[in-house]
C-alpha positions as CSV (number, residue, x, y, z in Angstrom):
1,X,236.0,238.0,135.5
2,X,234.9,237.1,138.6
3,X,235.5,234.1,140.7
4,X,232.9,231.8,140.0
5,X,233.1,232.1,136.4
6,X,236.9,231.6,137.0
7,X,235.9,228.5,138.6
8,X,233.9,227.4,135.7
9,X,236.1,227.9,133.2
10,X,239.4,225.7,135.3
11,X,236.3,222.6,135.9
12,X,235.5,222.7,132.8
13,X,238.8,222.8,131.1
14,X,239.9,219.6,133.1
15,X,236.1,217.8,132.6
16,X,234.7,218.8,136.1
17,X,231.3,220.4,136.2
18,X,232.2,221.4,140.0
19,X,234.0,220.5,142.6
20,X,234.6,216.0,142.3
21,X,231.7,216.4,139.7
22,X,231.9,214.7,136.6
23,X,230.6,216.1,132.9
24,X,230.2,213.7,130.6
25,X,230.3,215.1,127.6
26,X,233.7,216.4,128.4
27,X,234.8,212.8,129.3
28,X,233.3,210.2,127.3
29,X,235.7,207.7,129.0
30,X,233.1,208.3,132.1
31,X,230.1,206.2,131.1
32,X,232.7,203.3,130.0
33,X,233.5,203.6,133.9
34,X,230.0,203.6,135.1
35,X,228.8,200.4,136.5
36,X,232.4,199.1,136.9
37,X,234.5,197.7,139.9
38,X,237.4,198.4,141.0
39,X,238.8,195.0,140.3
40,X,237.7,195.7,136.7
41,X,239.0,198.9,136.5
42,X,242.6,197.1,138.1
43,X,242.2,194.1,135.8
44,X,241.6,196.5,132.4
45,X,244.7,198.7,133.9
46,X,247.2,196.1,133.9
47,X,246.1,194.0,130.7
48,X,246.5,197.5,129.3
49,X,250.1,197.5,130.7
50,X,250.8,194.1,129.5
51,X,249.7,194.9,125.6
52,X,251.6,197.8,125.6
53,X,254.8,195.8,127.2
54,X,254.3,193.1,124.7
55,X,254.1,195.7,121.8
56,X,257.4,197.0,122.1
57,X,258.8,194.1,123.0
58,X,257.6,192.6,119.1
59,X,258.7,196.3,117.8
60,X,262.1,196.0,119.3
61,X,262.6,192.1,117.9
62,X,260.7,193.3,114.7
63,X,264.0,196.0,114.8
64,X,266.4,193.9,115.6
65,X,265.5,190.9,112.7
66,X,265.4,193.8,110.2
67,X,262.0,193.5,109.5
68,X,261.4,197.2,110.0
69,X,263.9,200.0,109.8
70,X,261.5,202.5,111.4
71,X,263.0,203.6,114.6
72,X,260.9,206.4,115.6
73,X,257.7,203.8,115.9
74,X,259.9,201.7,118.3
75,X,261.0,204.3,120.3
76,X,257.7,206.0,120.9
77,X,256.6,202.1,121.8
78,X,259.2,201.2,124.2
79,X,258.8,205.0,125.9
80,X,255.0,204.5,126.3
81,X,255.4,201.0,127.9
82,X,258.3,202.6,129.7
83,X,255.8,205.4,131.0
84,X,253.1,202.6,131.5
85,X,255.1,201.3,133.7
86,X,256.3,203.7,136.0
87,X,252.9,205.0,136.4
88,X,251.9,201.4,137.6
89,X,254.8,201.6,139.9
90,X,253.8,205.1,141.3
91,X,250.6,204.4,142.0
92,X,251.4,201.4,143.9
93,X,253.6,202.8,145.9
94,X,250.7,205.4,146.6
95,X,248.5,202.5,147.4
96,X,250.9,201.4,150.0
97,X,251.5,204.5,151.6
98,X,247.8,205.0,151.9
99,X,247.5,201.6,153.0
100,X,250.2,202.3,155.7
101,X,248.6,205.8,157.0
102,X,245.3,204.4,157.6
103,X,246.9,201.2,159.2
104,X,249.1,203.2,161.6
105,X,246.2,205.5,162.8
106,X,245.1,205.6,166.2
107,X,241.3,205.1,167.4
């Protein structure tokens, strides 16, 4: 196999056509994005964070009242708001550092 279909193979196994090149029919979630601002796309990223903080927060009281006895479902909640949330954290802190690079360059 040579390089290039090598190449192919890695773009198109993670959605890329090339090289910062979209393909749409391996990401679907692409044309949702089209057309949308970065405030939206910030906006829609922490509502998301919210609903899934405020969903295992109810699973959890749900648990603890005795209204379910299923604690696989609030685990896997409370991770995935856990995860939610230290991705949100992460990238934030990559925002800064950015934000500080670019503010200590020199011209």
């Amino acid at each position: 196999m040579n390089t290039e279909a090598l190449m192919r193979n890695v773009y198109s196994n993670v959605g890329l056509d090339s090289l910062g090149q979209l393909n749409e029919q391996a990401n679907p979630a692409a044309d949702k994005l089209k057309g949308q601002d970065f405030t939206g796309m910030l906006t829609n990223a922490m509502e998301n964070l919210e609903a899934k903080q405020a969903d295992s927060n109810a699973a959890i009281e749900s648990m603890i009242v005795g209204e379910t006895d299923d604690l696989h479902t609030v685990m896997i909640k409370s991770t995935e708001a856990q995860l939610s949330l230290e991705l949100a954290v992460q990238m934030r802190n990559k925002v800064i550092e950015a934000y500080n690079d670019v503010k200590n360059m020199q011209f």
